[in-house]
Each structure stands twice: as structure tokens, then as C-alpha cells.
C-alpha positions as CSV (number, residue, x, y, z in Angstrom):
1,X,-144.2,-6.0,115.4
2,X,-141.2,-4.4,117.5
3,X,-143.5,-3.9,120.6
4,X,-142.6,0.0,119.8
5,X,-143.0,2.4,117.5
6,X,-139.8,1.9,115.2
7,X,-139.4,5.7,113.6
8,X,-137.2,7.4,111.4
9,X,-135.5,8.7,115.1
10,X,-135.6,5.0,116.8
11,X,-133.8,3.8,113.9
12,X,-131.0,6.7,113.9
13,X,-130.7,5.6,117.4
14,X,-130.4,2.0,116.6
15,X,-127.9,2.8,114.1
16,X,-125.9,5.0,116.5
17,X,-125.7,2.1,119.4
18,X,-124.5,-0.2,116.5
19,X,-122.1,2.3,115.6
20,X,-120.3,2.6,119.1
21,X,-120.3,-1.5,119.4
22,X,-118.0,-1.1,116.2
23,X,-116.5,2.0,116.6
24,X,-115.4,2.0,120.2
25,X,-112.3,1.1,121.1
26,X,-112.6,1.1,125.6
27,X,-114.7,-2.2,125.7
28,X,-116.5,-1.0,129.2
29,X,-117.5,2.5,127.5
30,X,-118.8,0.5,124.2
31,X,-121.1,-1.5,126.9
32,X,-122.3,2.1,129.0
33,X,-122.6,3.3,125.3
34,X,-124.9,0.5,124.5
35,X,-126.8,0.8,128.1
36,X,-127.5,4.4,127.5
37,X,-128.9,3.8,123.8
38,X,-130.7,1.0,125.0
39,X,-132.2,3.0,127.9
40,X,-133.6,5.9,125.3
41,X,-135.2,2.8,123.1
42,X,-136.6,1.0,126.0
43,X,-137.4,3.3,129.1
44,X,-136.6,1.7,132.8
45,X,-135.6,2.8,136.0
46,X,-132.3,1.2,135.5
47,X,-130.0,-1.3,133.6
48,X,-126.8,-4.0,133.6
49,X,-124.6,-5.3,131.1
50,X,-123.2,-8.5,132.2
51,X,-120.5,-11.1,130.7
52,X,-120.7,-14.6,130.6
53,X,-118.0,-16.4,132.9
54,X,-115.0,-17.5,131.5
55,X,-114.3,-19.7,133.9
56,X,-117.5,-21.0,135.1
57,X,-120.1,-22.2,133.3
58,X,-123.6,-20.8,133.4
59,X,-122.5,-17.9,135.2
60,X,-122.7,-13.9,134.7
61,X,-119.7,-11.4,135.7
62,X,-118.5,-8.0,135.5
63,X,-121.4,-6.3,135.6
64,X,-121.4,-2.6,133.7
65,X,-124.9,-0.2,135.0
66,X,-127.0,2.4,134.7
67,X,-129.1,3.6,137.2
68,X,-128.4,0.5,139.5
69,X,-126.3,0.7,142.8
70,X,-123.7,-1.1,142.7
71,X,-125.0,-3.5,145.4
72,X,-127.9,-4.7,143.4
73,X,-125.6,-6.5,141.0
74,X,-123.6,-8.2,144.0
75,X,-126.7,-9.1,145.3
76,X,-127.9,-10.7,142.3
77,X,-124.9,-12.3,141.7
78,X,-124.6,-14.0,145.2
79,X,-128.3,-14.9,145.8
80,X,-130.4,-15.2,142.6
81,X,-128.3,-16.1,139.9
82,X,-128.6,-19.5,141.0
83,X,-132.2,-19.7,140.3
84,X,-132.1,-17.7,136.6
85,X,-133.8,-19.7,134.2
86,X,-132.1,-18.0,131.3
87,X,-128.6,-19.3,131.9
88,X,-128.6,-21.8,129.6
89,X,-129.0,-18.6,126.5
90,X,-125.0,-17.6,127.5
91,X,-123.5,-21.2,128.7
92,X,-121.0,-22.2,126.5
């Protein structure tokens, strides 16, 4: 149903990355918090954790990331994200 195996230990780990999105007060460490929960529950090479513009719509900013240089973001950022097809999901 999840596309993984949802265990007693997948669940603790769910709860814990819930947890620091309450329970931390530094907004960028609650979103590395979040990246490196996420990163246990769904293995990858590397993740981002954007925000949606507040100043222009259909637009992703401030990038937080694990396991990514810090060039791939500028790169998506200033040649791709015109062509995401999953902007309309954050526009306002």
C-alpha cells in the first residue's frame, strides 16, 4: 500500500520526523531534520528541501540538502525550474 514495508521501526521513525517538525524551534535544522528522516525511509543518493517563493509565483527557493552540492540546486533553480511540471502543487 505504502510502496514500503511500514514496520513497527518505520513507524517510530515516522513519528520521530513528526516530532522534530513540532518540536524544533531553528526552522532550517527542523527541515535537515526532516531530510535526514526522510533519507532513512526512502533511500537515495541525495536530497532538497525547497520553499515556495514569496514573492514569485510558481517558484522554489532556499533550498536546504543532503547529499547534493550546493551547485546542483543553483543549477536547477536557473535552468530547469522553468520546465517543472509540478509547480502548480506549491503556487499560491
Amino acid at each position: 500500500m505504502w510502496g514500503c514495508d511500514m514496520n513497527q521501526s518505520n513507524l517510530v521513525l515516522l513519528n520521530d520526523i513528526i516530532l522534530k517538525i513540532h518540536a524544533t524551534e531553528d526552522f532550517e535544522a527542523m527541515r535537515m531534520g526532516v531530510l535526514s528522516g526522510l533519507s532513512i525511509l526512502i533511500p537515495g543518493s541525495g536530497a532538497s528541501f525547497y520553499l515556495a517563493s514569496k514573492t514569485e509565483q510558481y517558484k522554489l527557493t532556499n533550498p536546504v540538502n543532503l547529499g547534493v552540492s550546493d551547485e546542483c540546486p543553483a543549477i536547477y533553480t536557473n535552468e530547469f525550474q522553468d520546465y517543472d511540471r509540478t509547480t502548480w502543487t506549491y503556487a499560491p
